[in-house]
C-alpha positions in Angstrom: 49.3 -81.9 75.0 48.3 -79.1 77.2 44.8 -77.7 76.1 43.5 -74.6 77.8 39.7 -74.6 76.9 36.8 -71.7 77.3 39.4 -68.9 75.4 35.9 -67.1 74.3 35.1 -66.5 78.0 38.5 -65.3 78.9 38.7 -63.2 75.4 35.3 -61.3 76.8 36.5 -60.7 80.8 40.0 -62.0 81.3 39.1 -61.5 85.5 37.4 -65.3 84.8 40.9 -67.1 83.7 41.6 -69.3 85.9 45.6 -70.2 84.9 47.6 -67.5 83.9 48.7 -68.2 79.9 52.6 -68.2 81.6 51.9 -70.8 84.1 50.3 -73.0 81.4 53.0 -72.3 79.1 55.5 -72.5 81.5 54.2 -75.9 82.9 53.9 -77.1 78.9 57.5 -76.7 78.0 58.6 -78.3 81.5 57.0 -81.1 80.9 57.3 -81.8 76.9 53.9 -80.8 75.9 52.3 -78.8 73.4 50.1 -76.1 74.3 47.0 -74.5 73.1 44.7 -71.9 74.0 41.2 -72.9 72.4 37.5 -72.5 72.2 35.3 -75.2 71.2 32.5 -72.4 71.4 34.1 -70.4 68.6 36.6 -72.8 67.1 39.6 -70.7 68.0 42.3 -72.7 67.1 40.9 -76.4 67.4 41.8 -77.0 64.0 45.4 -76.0 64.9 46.0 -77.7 67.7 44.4 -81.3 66.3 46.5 -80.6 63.5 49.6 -80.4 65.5 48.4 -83.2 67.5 48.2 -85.7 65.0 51.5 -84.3 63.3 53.4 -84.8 66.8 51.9 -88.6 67.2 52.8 -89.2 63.4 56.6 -88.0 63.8 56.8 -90.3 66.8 55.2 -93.1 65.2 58.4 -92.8 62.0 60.4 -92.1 65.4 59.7 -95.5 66.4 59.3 -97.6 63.0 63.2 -96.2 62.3 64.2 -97.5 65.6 62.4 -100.7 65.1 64.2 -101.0 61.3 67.2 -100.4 62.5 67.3 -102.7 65.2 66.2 -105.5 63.2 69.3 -104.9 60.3 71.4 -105.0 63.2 70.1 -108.0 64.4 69.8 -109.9 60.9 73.6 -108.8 60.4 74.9 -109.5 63.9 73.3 -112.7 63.2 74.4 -113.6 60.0 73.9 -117.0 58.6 74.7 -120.1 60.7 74.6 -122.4 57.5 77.9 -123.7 56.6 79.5 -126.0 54.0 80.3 -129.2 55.0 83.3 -131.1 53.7 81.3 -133.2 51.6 80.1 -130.0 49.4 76.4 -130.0 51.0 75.0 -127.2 53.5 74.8 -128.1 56.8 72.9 -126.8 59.8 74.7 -125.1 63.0 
C-alpha cells in the first residue's frame, strides 16, 4: 500500500505537494499497490484506506489457506493408502 500523507496541507496550497497525485498513482498500479491520499490531521480517508487494507491482507490470507487446502487433498489422494491385504486376510504395512 501506497499512502500519500499531509492531504490537509496540500487541500489548503497545492504549490506544497510534493508528488504529483499521477506519479503516485501511476507508481501504485505499476507496482500492485493500493493507493491513498490521507490526512491523519483531519481523518480524510484513514478509515478507508485501513479498511481496504485489512480487506486486501484478509483476501490473501483465504488466497493462501485455499492453496494450502488444496495442496494437501492432492497430496492425501496422490498418496493414497499404502496398507494392503495380505494373503492371510490381515492388513499389512508397505
Amino acid at each position: 500500500m501506497l499512502v500519500g500523507n499531509k492531504y490537509d496541507i496540500i487541500e489548503r496550497n497545492n504549490r506544497k505537494r510534493e508528488v504529483t497525485y499521477e506519479e503516485a498513482r501511476t507508481f501504485a498500479e505499476e507496482n500492485k499497490l493500493l493507493f491513498y491520499e490521507t490526512s491523519a490531521l483531519s481523518s480524510y480517508r484513514v478509515n478507508e484506506c485501513f479498511e481496504d487494507l485489512l480487506q486486501e491482507i484478509y483476501n490473501e490470507r483465504r488466497k493462501v489457506t485455499n492453496v494450502q487446502k488444496q495442496v494437501y487433498n492432492n497430496v492425501v489422494k496422490l498418496g493414497g493408502s499404502n496398507n494392503k491385504k495380505s494373503e492371510s486376510g490381515g492388513t499389512k504395512c508397505c
